[in-house]
C-alpha positions in Angstrom: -62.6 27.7 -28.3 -59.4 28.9 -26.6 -59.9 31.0 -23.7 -56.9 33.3 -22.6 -58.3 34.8 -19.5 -54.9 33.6 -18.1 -52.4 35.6 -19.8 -55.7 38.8 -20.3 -55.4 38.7 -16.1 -51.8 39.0 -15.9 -51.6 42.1 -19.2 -54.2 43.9 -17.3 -52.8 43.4 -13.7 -49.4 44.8 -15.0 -50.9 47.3 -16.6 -52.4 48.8 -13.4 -48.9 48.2 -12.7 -50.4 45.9 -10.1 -48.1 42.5 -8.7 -50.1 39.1 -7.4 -50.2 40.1 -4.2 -52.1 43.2 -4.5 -54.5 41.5 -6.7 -55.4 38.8 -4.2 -55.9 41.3 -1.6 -58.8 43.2 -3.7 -60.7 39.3 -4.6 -60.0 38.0 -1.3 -58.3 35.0 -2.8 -54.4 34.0 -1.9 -51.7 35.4 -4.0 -51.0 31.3 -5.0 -54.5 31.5 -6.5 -53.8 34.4 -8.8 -50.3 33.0 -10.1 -52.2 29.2 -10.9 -55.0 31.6 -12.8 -52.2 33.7 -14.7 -50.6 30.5 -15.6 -53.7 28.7 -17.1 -53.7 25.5 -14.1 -57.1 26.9 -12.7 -59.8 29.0 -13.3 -61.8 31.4 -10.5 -65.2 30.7 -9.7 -67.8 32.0 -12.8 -69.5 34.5 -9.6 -66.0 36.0 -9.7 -65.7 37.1 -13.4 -68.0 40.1 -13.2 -66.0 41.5 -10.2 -62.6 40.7 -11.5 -63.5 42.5 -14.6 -65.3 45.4 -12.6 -62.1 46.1 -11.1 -60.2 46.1 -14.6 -62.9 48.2 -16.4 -63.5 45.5 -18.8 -66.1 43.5 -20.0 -66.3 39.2 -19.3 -65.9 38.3 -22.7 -62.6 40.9 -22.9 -61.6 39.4 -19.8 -61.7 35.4 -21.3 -60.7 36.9 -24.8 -63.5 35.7 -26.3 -63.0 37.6 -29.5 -59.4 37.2 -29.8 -60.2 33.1 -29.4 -62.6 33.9 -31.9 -59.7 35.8 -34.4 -57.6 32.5 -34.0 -59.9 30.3 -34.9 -60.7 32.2 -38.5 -56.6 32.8 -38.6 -55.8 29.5 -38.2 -58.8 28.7 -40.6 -57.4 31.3 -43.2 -53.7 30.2 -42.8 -54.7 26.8 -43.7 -56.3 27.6 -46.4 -53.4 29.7 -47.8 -50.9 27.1 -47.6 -53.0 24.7 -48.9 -53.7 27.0 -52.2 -51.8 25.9 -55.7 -52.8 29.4 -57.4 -49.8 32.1 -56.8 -52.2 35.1 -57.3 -55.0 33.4 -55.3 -52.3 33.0 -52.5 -51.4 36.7 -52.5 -54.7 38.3 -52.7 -55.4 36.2 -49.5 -52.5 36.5 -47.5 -53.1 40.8 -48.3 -56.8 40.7 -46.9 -55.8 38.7 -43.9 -52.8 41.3 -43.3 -55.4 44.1 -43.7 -57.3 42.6 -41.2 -54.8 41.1 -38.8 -51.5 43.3 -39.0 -50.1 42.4 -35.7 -49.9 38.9 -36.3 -46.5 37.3 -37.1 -47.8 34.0 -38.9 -49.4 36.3 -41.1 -46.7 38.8 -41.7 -44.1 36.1 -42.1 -46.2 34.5 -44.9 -47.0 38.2 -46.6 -42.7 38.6 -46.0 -42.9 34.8 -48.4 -45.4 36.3 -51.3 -43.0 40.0 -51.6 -39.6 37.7 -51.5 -40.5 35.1 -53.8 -43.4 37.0 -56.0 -42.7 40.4 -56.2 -40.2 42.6 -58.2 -37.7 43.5 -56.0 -38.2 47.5 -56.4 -37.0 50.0 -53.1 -41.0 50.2 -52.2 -40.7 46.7 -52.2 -37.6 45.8 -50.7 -38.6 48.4 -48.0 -41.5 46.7 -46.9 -39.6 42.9 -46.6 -37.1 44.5 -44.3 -39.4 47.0 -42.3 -41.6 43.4 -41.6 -38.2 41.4 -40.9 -37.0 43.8 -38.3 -40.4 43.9 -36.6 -40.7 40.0 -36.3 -36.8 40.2 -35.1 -37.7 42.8 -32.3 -41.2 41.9 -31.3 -41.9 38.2 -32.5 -41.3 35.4 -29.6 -41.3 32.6 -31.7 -38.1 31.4 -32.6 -39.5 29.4 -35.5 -40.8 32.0 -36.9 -38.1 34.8 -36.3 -35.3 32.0 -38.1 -37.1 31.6 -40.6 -37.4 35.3 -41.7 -34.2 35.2 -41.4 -34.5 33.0 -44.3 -36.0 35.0 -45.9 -34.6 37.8 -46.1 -30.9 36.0 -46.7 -32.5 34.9 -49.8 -33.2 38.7 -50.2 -29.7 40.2 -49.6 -28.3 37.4 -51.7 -30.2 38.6 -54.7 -29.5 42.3 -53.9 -26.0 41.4 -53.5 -25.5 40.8 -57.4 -27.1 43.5 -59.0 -25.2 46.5 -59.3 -26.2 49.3 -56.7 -28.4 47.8 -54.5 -26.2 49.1 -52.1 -26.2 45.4 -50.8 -23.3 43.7 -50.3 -22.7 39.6 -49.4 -20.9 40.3 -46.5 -25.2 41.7 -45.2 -26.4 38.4 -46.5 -23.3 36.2 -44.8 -24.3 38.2 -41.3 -27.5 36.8 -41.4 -26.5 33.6 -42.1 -24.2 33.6 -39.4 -27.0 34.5 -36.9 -28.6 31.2 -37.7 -28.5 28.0 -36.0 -26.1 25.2 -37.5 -28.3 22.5 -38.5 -27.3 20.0 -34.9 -29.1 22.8 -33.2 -32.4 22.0 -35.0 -35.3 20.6 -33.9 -34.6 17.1 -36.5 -31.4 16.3 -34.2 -33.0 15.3 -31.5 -35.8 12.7 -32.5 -33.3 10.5 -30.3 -34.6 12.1 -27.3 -38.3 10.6 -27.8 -38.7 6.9 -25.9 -39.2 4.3 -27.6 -43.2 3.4 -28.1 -43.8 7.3 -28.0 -47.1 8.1 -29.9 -45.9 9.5 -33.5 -42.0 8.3 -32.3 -41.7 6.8 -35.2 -43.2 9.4 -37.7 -41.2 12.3 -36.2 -38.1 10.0 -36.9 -38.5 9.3 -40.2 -39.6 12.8 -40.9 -35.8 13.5 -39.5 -34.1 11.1 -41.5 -36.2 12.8 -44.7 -34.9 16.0 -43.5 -31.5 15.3 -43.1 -31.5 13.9 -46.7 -33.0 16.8 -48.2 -30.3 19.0 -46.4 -27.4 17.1 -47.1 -28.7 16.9 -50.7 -28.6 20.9 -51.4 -25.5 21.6 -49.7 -23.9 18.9 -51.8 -25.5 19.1 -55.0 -23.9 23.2 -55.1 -20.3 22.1 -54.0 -20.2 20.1 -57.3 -23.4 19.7 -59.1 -22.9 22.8 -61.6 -19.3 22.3 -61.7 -18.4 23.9 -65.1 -22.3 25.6 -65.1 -22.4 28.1 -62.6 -19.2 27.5 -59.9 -15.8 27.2 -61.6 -14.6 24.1 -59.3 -11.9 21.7 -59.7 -14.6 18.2 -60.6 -13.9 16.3 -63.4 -17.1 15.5 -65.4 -16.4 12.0 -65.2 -15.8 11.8 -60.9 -18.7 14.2 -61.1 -21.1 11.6 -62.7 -20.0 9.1 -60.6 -21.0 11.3 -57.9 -24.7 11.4 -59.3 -25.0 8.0 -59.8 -23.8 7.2 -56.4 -26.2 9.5 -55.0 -29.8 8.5 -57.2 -28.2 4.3 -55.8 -27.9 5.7 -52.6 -31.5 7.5 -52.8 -33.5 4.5 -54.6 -31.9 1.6 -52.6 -33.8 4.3 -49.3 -36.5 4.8 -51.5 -37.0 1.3 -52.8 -41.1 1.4 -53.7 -40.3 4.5 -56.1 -42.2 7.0 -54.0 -39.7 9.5 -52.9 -41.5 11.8 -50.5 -39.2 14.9 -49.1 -36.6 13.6 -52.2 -39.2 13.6 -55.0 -38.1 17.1 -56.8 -34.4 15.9 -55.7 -34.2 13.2 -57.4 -36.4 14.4 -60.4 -33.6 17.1 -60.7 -30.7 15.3 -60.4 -31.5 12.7 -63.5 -31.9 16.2 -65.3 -28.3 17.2 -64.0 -26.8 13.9 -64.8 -28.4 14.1 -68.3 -26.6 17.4 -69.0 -23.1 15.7 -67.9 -23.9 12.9 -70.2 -24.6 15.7 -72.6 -21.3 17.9 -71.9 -18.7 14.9 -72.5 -20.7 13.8 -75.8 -22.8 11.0 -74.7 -26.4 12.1 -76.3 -27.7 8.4 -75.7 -27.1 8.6 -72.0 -28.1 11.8 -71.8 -31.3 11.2 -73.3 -32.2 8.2 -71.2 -31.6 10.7 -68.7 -34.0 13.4 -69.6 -36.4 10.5 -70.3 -36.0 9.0 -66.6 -36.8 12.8 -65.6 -39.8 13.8 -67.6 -41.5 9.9 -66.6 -40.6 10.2 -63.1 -42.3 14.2 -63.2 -45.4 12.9 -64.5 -45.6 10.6 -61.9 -45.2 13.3 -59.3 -48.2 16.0 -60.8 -50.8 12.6 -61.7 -49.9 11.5 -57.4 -53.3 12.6 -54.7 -51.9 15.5 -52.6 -51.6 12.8 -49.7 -50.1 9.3 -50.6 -48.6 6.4 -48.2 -45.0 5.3 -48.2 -44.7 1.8 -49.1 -40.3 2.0 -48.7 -38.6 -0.4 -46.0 -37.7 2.6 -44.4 -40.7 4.8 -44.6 -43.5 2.3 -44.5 -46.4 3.6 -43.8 -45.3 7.1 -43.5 -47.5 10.0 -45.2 -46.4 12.0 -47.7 -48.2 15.6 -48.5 -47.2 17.0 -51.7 -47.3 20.9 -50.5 -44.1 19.7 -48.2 -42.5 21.0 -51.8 -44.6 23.9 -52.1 -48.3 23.8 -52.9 -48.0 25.7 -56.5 -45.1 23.1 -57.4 -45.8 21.6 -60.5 -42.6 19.0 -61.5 -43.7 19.0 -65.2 -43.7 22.6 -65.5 -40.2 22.9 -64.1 -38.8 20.3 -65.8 -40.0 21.7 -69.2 -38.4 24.8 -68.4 -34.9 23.1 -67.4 -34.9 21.1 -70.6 -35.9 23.5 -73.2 -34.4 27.0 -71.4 -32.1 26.4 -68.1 -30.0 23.5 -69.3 -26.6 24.6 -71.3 -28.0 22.3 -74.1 -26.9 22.9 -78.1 -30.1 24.0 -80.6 -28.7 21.1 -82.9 -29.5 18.3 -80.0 -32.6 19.8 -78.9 -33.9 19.6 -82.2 -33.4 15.9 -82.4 -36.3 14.0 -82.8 -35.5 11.9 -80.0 -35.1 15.2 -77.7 -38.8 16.3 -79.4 -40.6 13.4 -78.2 -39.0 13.6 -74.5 -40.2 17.3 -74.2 -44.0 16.0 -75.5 -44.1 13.7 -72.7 -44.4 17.2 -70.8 -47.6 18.4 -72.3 
């Protein structure tokens, strides 16, 4: 159990409005002592907690925040159990009791921010709520982590507003938030060069980075060109485009060479979908095919995985992969069905082929 008698001491001393000194005076101890005790180095003498608390007006077990230790403990407890749940609804309903019961706490709200971004409608009641919890994590929360990452959030937001028709959101709110972000060298995955070599979990943290850095560089150049002629009107011929994918799935199996992709799994799952509709746009059904076929296989492989698998790559041997690192209600088969039979710019003639038919039933 966590005790925070440390930073209780120092509230409740500045409450009283109170400095070290002053303290130390009233216990009889020096004004060194109290600092090392605010600061968590030491502890006083057990005879002393009674007095100490005496003078506050509070009980011993307020003092050592015995039940806040006791709070974290079932938060951290609930927390991991929320991000470890694959039901949507289940996650919600969770994530709303433990809000209800702990509405001061930022992990919480920041995941309860998650569930009305991502799950909800997007009504003014709604939208209301995400930005009254965004502005109270940005004026109150300490943790950078957490504070960047509702910025996240609630750019995904104002991008969404932005292109509907008088939400009285504009991009130039969503581009402000993204402007108050840090660029990605200002990240924590730059500087696994700083840990010395032989460092317990070096390794792990580094190829954790290098999985990162893929997955990044991977979205912001998949939408520079990926949908060229889709969704972004840019100036990619198809056939530089494919080369583009193919150099990119080389590139990706020669780092993945066992066939376990870890970070890149729904990556590269989705860009032998993308490919396949590039085959499919300049008239090459066969290729296009083998494509969607590569896809489907390579989804299956992904739902019928454990959670937790090992890394057998040159470059990631030995290296654990969790599958909730892509969200713990993924489900590749699911999504890939969806692209293929509703998302993709596909003709009713070709997805009526047979050969298109018995892709999709290697789905389920």
């Amino acid at each position: 159990m966590n005790i925070y008698f440390g930073e209780n001491l120092k509230n409740l001393r500045l409450k009283r409005n109170l400095t070290q000194e002053k303290l130390a005076d009233f216990l009889g101890v020096s004004f060194q002592t109290i600092s090392k005790w605010e600061r968590g180095d030491t502890y006083p003498d057990i005879t002393l907690l009674p007095e100490i608390a005496g003078f506050f007006k509070v009980s011993v077990d307020e003092l050592l925040g015995v039940s806040k230790a006791e709070d974290e403990e079932e938060i951290l407890k609930e927390l991991e159990e929320y991000d470890n749940l694959t039901d949507t609804e289940l996650k919600q309903e969770l994530i709303y009791k433990l809000k209800k019961k702990f509405p001061n706490d930022f992990r919480i709200l920041l995941r309860y921010m998650t569930c009305l971004v991502h799950f909800k409608e997007n009504t003014p009641e709604v939208i209301a709520k995400i930005i009254a919890i965004y502005e109270n994590i940005q004026q109150n929360c300490s943790n950078d982590k957490i504070r960047i990452s509702a910025k996240r959030h609630i750019a995904e937001l104002y991008k969404d507003l932005s292109e509907k028709e008088g939400s009285g959101i504009t991009f130039d709110d969503c581009e402000k938030i993204i402007k108050e972000m840090p660029r990605m060298r200002d990240g924590q995955e730059m500087f696994c060069f700083y840990y010395p070599e032989n460092y317990p979990n070096g390794d792990k943290i580094i190829m954790d980075t290098l999985e990162e850095q893929f997955l990044l560089l991977n979205t912001v150049y998949s939408h520079y060109f990926h949908y060229n002629g889709f969704f972004y009107d840019r100036n990619f011929s198809d056939e530089w485009v494919l080369s583009a994918f193919k150099a990119e799935l080389d590139f990706l199996n020669f780092v993945y060479d066992d066939g376990h992709y870890g970070k890149m799994w729904r990556t590269v799952i989705y860009n032998y979908g993308h490919l396949g509709v590039r085959y499919f746009k300049i008239g090459d059904n066969a290729n296009a095919l083998e494509n969607f076929r590569k896809m489907c296989d390579l989804a299956k492989k992904f739902d019928g995985m454990d959670r937790i698998t090992v890394m057998h790559s040159t470059m990631f041997e030995g290296n654990e992969f969790d599958k909730h690192t892509l969200g713990s209600t993924y489900i590749a088969k699911m999504q890939v069905k969806e692209l293929l039979t509703e998302k993709y710019p596909l003709s009713d003639e070709f997805k009526s082929t047979k050969e298109f038919l018995e892709i999709i039933k290697l789905l389920g």
